[in-house]
C-alpha positions as CSV (number, residue, x, y, z in Angstrom):
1,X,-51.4,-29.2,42.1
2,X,-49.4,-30.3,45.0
3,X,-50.6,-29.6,48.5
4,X,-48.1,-30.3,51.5
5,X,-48.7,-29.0,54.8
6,X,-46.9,-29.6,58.4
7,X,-47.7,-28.3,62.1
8,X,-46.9,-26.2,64.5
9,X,-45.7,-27.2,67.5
10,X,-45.9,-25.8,71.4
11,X,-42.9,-27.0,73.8
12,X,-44.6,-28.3,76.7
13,X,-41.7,-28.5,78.9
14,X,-37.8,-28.1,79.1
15,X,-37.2,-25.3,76.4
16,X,-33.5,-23.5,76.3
17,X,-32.4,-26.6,78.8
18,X,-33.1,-28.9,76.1
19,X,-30.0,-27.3,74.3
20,X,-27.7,-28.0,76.9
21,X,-28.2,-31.5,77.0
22,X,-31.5,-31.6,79.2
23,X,-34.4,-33.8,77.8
24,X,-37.6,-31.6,76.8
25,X,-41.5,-32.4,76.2
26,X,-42.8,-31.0,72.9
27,X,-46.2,-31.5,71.4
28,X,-47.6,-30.3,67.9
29,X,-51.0,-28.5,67.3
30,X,-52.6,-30.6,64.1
31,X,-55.2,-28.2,63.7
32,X,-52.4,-25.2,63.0
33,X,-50.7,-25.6,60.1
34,X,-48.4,-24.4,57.4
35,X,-48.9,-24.9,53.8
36,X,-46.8,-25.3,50.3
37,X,-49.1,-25.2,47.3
38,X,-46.8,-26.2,44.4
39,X,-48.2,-25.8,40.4
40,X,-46.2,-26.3,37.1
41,X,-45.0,-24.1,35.3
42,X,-44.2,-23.4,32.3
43,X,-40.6,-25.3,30.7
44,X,-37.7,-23.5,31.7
45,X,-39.3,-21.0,34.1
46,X,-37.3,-22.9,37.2
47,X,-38.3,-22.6,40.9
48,X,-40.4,-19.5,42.2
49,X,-41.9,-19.0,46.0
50,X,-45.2,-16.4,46.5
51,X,-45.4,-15.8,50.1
52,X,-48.6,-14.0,50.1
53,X,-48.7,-13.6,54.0
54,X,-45.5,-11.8,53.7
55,X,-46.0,-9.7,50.7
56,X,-42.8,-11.6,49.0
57,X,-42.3,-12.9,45.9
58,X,-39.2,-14.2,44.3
59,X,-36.8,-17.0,42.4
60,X,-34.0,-18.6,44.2
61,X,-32.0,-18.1,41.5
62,X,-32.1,-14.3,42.2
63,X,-32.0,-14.7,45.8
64,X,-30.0,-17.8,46.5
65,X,-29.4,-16.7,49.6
66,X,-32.9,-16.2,51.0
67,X,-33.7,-19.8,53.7
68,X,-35.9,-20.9,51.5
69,X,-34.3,-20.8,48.6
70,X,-31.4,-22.8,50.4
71,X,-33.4,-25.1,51.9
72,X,-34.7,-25.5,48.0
73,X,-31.3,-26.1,47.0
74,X,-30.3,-28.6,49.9
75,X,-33.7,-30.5,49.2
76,X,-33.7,-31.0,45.3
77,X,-29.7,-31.9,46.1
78,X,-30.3,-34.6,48.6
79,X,-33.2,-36.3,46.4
80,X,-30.7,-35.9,43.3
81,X,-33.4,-34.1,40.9
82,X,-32.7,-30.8,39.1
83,X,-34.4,-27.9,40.0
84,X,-38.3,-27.9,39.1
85,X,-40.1,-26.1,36.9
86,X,-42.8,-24.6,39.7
87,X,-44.1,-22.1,41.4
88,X,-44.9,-23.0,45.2
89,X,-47.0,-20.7,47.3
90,X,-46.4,-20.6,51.1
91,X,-48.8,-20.1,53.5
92,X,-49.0,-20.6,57.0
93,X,-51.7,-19.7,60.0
94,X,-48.5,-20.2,62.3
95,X,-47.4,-17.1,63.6
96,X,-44.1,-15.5,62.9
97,X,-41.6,-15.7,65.9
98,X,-44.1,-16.8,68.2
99,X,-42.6,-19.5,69.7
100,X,-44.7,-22.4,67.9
101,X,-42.0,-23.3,64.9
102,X,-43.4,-21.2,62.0
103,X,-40.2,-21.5,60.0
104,X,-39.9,-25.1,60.8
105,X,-43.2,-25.9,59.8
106,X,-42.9,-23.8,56.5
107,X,-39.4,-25.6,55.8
108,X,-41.0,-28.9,56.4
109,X,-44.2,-28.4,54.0
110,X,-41.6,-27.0,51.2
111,X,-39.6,-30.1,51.5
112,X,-42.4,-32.4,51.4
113,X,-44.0,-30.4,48.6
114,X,-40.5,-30.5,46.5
115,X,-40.4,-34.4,47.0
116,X,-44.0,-35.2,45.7
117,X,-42.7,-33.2,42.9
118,X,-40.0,-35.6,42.2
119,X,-42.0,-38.3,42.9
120,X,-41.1,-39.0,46.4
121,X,-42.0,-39.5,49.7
122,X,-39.4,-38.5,52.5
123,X,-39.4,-40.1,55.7
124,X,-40.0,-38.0,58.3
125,X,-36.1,-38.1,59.8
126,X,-34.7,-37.1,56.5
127,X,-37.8,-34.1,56.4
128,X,-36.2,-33.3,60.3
129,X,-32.2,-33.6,58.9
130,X,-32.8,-31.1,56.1
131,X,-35.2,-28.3,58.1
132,X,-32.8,-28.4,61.2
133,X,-29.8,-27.7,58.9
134,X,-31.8,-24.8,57.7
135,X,-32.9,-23.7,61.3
136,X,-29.0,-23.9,62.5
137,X,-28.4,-21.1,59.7
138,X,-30.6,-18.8,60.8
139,X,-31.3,-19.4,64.7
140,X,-27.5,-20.1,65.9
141,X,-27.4,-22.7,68.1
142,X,-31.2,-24.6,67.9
143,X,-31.8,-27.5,69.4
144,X,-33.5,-29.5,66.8
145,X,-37.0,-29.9,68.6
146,X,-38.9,-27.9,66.4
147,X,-37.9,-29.9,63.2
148,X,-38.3,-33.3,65.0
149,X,-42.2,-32.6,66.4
150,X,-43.1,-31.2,63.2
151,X,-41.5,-33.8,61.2
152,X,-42.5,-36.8,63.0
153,X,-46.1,-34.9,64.3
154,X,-46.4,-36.8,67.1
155,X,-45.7,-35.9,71.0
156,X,-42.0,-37.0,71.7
157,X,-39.3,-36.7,74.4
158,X,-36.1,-34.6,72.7
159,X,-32.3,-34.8,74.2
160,X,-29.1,-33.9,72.4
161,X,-26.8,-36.6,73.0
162,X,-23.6,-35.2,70.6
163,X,-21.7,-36.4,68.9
164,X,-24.3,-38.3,67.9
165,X,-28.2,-38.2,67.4
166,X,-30.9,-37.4,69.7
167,X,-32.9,-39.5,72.0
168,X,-36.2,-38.9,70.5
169,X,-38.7,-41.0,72.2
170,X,-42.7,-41.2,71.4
171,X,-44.5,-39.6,75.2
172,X,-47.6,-41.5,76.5
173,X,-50.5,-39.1,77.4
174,X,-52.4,-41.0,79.7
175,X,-55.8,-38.8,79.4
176,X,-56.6,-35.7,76.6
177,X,-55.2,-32.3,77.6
178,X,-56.7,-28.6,77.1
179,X,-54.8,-26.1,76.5
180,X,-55.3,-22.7,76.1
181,X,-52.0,-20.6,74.3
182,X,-52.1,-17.4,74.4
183,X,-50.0,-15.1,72.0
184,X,-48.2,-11.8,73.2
185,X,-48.1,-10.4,69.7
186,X,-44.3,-9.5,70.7
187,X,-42.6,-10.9,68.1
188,X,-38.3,-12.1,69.0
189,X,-36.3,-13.9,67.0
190,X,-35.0,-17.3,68.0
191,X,-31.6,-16.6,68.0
192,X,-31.9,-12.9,70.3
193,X,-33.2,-14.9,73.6
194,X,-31.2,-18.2,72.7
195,X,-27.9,-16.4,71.7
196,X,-28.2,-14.2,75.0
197,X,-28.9,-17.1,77.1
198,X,-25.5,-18.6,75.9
199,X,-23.7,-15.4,77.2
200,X,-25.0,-15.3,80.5
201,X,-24.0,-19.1,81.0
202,X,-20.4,-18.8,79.7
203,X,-20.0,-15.8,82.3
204,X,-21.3,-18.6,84.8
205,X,-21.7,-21.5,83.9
206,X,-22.1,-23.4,87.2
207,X,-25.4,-21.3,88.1
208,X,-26.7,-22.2,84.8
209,X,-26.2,-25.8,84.7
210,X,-28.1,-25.5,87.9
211,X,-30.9,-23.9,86.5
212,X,-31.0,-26.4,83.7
213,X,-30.6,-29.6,86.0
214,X,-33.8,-28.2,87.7
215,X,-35.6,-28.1,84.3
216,X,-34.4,-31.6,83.4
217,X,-36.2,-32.4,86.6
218,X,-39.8,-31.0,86.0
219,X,-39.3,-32.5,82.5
220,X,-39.2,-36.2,84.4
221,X,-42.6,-34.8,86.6
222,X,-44.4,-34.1,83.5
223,X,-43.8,-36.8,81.8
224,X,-44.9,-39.0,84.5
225,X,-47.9,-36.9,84.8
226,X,-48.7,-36.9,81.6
227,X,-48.6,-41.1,81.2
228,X,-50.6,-41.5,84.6
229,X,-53.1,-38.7,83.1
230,X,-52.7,-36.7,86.2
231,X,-53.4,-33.0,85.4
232,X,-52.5,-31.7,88.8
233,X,-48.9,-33.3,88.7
234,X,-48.4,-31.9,85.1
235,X,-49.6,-28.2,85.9
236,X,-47.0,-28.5,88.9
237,X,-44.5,-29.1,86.7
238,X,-45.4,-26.7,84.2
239,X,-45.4,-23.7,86.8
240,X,-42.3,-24.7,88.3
241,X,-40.4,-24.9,84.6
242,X,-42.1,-21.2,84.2
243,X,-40.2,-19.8,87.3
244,X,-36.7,-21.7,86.4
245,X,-36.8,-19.5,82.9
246,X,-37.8,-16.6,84.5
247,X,-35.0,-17.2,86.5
248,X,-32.6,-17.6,82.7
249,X,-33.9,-14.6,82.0
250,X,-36.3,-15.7,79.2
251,X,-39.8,-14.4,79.9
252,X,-41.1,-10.6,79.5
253,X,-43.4,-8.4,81.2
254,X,-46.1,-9.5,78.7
255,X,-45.6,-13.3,79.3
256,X,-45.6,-13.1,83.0
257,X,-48.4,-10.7,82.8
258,X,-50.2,-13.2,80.7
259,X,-49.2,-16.2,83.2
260,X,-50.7,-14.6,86.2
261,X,-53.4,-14.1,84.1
262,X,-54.4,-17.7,83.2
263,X,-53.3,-19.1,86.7
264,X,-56.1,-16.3,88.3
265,X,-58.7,-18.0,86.2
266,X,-58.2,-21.2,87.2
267,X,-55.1,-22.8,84.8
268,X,-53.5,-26.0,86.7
269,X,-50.6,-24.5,85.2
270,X,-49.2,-21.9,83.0
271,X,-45.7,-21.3,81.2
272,X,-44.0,-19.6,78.0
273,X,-43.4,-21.6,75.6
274,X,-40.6,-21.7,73.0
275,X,-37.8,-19.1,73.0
276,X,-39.3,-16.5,75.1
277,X,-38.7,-12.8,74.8
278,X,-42.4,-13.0,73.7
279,X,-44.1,-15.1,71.3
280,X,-46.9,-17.7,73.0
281,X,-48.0,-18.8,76.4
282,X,-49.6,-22.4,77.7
283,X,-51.9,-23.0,80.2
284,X,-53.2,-25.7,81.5
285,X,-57.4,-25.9,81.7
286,X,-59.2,-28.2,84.3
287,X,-62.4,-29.6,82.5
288,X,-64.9,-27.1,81.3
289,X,-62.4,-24.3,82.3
290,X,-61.1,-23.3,78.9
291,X,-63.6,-20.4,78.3
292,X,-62.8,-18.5,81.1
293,X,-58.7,-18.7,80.9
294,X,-59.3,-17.4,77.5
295,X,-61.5,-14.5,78.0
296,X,-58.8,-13.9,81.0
297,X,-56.3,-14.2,78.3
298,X,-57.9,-11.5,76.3
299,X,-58.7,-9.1,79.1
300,X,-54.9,-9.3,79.8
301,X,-53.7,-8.1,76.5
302,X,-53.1,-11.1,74.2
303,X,-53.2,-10.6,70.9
304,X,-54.8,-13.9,70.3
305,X,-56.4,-16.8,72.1
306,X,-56.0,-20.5,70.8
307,X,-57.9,-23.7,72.2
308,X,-55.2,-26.3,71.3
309,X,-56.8,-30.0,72.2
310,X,-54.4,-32.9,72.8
311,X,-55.6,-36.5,72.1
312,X,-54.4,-39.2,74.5
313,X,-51.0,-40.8,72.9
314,X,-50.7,-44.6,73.8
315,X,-46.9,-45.8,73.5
């Protein structure tokens, strides 16, 4: 049997902006993962996915059209190897539109999982190339973060620089970080807050690229905070980046409810964290203040409480 897995990831800083050009901070969680099991099977049986989390079942070559059956196809075409004969189960303990790149993470294990099959090991910008063509099917207009921190696992600095490729850049993280994410259990797709986002800033897109030039600038905070290992400086930034996307528009009742929340018990700081709408919060814990932020978490309404811990990064 194969076993391929990849993580999920939490955007510490600079989401939505990051598609407009801005530079973002994203960091993924090792310990939260997504999972293709591959097994043979029998000659002539082709590909078939079991997604037992999701009740599905099927074979790409009934539904060609389902993402991962594309993502199959663009995969087995790019290493130049015919279609296996296997069945690949795909789990994940990433939730579903939660902000923390479930689909990414699941398109990144099935690639890995399809290249061990044909006797390969894909570097982790050609795993990023082929999930981000995938995400830009499905999500609209993404801005290739997700792929890249899950591909690469490491914590990076992201900006779009078209026509060409991203600046993606390793982040130094001068001391370990807690972090305590809490999930809204509101479930929204990418593409719903992303897509809407776009509309309001071709109606005006002066007061965005405000918006989005303030973002770019508590990205630059945060990432010196981060390097120097001061946790103050970073939940400053953090809390400032939350009220520039409330200001796009991006946050709900439940995240705000749930950032108030984790601030009152003592976070440094406290944002969402991906595409909003719902999905996860971040926050921020001083040093032996994680218990209490989560049981503040819960008493707010979360539907679950993670303790995410982030190991120093030297560059």
């Amino acid at each position: 049997m194969i076993k391929t897995s990849a993580p999920a990831k939490i955007i510490l800083c600079g989401e939505h902006a990051v598609v407009y050009g801005r530079p973002a901070i994203a960091l993924p969680l090792s310990d939260v993962r997504a999972y293709a099991e591959a097994s043979p099977s029998v000659p002539g049986a082709g590909l078939r996915f079991v997604a037992p989390d999701l009740g599905e079942s099927w074979a790409p070559a009934d539904s060609p059209q389902h993402p991962m059956s594309e993502l199959a196809a663009a995969a087995m075409a790019h290493l130049g190897a015919p279609a296996p004969n296997l069945t690949i189960i795909l789990r994940s303990g990433i939730p579903i539109a939660g902000g923390m790149g479930s689909g990414a993470a699941i398109g990144a294990a099935l690639v890995r999982a399809l290249a061990a099959a044909a006797g390969r090991e894909l570097p982790p910008a050609e795993v990023s190339a082929l999930v981000y063509a995938s995400e830009a099917r499905y999500h609209g207009t993404p801005s290739g973060i997700d792929n890249t921190v899950i591909a690469y696992e490491q914590a990076i600095w992201f900006q779009r620089q078209p026509p060409g490729p991203p600046l993606i850049a390793p982040v130094s993280i001068g001391a370990p970080l807690s972090l305590v994410i809490g999930d809204t259990g509101v479930r929204s797709a990418t593409h719903m807050p992303v897509g809407a986002l776009r509309t309001r800033w071709q109606a005006d897109p002066a007061a965005y690229e405000v918006l989005f030039d303030a973002v770019a600038e508590q990205v630059q905070r945060a990432l010196e905070a981060l390097a120097a290992g001061d946790l103050a400086g970073l939940g400053s930034a953090l809390d400032a980046n939350q009220s520039l996307l409330e200001r796009m528009g991006v946050s709900s009742p439940e995240l705000d409810r749930l950032v108030g929340a984790a601030r009152a018990a003592g976070a440094l700081g406290a944002k969402l964290s991906g595409a909003g709408w719902g999905g996860v919060m971040i926050s921020l814990a001083p040093a032996g203040g994680q218990e209490a932020i989560a049981a503040a978490l819960r008493e707010a309404g979360a539907a679950r409480v993670r303790v995410a811990a982030v190991a120093a990064q030297a560059v």
